[in-house]
N, C-alpha and C positions, 0 to 999 in steps of 0.2 A: 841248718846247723853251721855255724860260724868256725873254722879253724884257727886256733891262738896258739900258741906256746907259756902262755903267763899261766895256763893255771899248774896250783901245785895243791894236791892233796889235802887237807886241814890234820894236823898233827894234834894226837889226844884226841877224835872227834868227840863232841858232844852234840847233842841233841834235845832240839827247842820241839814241840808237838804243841802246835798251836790251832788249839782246836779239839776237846775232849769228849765229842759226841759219841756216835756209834761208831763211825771209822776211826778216828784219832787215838782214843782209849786204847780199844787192842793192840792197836800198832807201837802205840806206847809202850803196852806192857810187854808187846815180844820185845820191843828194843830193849827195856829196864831189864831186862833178864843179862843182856849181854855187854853192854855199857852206859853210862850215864846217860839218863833222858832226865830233861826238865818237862812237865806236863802242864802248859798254861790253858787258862780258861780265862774269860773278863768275867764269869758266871761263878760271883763271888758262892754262894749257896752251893755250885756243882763240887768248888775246889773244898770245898771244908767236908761233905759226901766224901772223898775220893779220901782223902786225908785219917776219914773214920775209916774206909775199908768198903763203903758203900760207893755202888753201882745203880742207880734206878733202871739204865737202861736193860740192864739181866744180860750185856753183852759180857762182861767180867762178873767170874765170882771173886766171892771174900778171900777163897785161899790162892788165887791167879795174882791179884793185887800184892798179894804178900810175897810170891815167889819174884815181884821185879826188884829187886831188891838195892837196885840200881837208878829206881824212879821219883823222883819227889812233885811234887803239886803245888802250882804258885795261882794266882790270880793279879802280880806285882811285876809290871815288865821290867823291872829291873832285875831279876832273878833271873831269865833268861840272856841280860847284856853279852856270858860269857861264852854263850851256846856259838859254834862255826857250823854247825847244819840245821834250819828249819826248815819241819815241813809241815806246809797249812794244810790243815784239813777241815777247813770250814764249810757251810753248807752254800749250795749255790740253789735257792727257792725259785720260784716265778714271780711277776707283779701279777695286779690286778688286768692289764691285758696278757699276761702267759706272754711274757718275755723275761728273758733271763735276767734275773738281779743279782748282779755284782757286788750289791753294798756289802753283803760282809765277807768277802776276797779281798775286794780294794781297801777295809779297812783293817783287816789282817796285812796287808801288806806293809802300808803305812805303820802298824804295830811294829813289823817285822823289819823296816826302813830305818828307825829311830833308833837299832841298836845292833844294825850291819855294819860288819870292819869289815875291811879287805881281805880277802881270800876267803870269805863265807862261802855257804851256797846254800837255794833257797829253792826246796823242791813242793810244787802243787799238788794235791789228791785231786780239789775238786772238779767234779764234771763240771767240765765247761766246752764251748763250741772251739773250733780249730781256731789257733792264733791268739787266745785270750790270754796265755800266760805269758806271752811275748811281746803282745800288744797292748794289753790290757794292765800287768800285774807288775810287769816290769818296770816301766817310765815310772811307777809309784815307788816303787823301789828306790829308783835313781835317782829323784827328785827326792824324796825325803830321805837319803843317803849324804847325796852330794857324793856318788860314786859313780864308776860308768861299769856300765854293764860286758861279761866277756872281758873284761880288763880289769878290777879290783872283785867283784862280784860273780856266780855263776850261776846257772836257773835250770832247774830240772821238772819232768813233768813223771807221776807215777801214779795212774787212775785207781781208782778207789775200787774194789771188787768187792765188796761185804755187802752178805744177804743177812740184813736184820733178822735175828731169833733164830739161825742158823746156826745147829751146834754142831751138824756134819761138816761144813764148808766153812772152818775159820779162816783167821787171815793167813795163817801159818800154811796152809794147805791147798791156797788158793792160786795160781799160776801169775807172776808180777809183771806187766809190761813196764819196761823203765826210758827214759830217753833224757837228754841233756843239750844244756846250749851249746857243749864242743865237744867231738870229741873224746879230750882227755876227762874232761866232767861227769861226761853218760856213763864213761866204764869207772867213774867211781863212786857215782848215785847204784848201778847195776850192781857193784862190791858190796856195798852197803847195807841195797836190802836183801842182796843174798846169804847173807849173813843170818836174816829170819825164818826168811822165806822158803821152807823147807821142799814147798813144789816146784821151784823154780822161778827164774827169769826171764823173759822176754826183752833183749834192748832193743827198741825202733829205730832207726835211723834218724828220727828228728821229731821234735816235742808237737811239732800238730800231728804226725804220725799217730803218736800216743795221745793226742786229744781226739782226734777223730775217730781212732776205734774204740775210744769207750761212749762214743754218740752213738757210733753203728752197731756193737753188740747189746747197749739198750733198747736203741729202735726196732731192733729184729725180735727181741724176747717180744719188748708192747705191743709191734703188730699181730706175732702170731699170737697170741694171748690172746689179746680182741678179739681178733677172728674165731678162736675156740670156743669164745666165751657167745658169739654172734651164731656158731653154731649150734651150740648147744642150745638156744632158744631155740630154734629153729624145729630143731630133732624132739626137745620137750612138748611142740606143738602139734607135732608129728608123729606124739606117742612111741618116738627111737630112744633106746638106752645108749645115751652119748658114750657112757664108761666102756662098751662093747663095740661101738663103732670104732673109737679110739684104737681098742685091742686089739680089733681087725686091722686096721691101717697100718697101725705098729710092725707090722708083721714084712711090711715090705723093707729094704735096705736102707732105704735110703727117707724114711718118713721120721719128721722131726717131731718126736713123742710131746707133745703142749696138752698143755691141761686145764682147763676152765679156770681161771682164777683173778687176783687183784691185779691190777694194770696201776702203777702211777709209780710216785714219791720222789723227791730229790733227783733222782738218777732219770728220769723222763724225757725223752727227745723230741724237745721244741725245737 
């Protein structure tokens, strides 16, 4: 984390949510509840959906849509020009070797580039490895800015917690790690989305901070998963009631309760 004195808060914020899927949307719509959010998508079909009231993904209802009332839905970057806070929440997939693909980060970014003024700031959801929003996302930034980074611009990082089809654990309720390129930037990405965030905040001290622990509390969930799920064959073979074994185990203090189940998607630690 770089200490500066140039930055200064963005007056009026608004808000660019670039990126409409299953993290983007609710975060959207907590923010449209409390002030202006633009909601871009390049997924002409998704924005004219969202515009009717329609969700496919069943993460927002009809009358959740309607309470942001503060939210409108573009697929035209020029409707976003006047936004001073984006934040992308794009997906970051695998290639066909299971390495991490950046294309639609770095072209989000580039969207995000072409309509950066000075004193913006441009905060990441998506999972990515330690360094990539600093190394990776920013130089894109800056170069299709013609801004310099930490001095007209500022970059924050805030990891994506939502568990698809989840209607106990929304985003609202879900504990926020936040971090920033300075400083005076984290404590007013932290302001921000404390503002929704009605579980709370987490500020890290520096954005690989907050990129790393959202690698490491996925790879703990996937390995012990696996393992459950490696067990359970085991115990089925073995003619053992895995659900019983569990309930035994359970019973000690400190036994991390896992349960037979799916292991992957977006958030996966490659």
């Amino acid at each position: 984390m770089t200490t500066t004195n140039t930055f200064h808060p963005p007056e009026n914020v608004k808000i660019a949510m670039v990126g409409l899927g299953y993290v983007g949307l609710p975060l959207a719509v907590a923010f449209g509840r409390v002030q202006p959010v633009v909601g871009f998508d390049i997924n002409a079909k998704r924005i004219a959906e969202l515009k009717a009231g329609i969700d496919h993904t069943r993460e927002v209802e009809p009358d959740e849509l309607a309470e942001a009332t503060q939210l409108s839905f573009t697929d035209r970057m020029e409707d976003i020009a006047d936004c001073n806070v984006f934040i992308v929440t794009v997906p970051t997939p695998i290639d066909r070797y299971k390495r991490p693909d950046l294309s639609p980060l770095i072209s989000a970014s580039k969207t995000v580039g072409q309509v950066l003024t000075k004193g913006d700031v441009v905060i990441y959801e998506s999972t990515v490895y330690p360094g990539a929003t600093e190394d990776d996302c920013v130089p894109v930034l800056e170069q299709t800015s013609g801004l310099t980074f930490n001095q007209d611009f500022f970059a924050g990082y805030s990891p994506e917690r939502i568990n698809p089809g989840d209607k106990e654990h929304r985003v609202a309720d879900i504990m926020k790690v936040t971090a920033g390129s300075t400083p005076e930037a984290a404590e007013f990405i932290d302001g921000l989305y404390r503002r929704v965030i009605t579980a709370g905040t987490h500020l890290a001290p520096a954005i690989r901070v907050a990129e790393a622990a959202k690698v490491i509390e996925n790879t703990q969930r996937d390995v012990n998963i696996a393992l459950v799920n490696e067990l359970a064959m085991l115990f089925n073979k073995m003619g053992v009631d895995t659900q019983a074994v569990l309930e035994a185990a359970a019973t000690k203090w400190n036994f991390l309760p896992f349960k037979p189940g799916l292991v992957g998607g977006h958030c996966i630690g490659v």
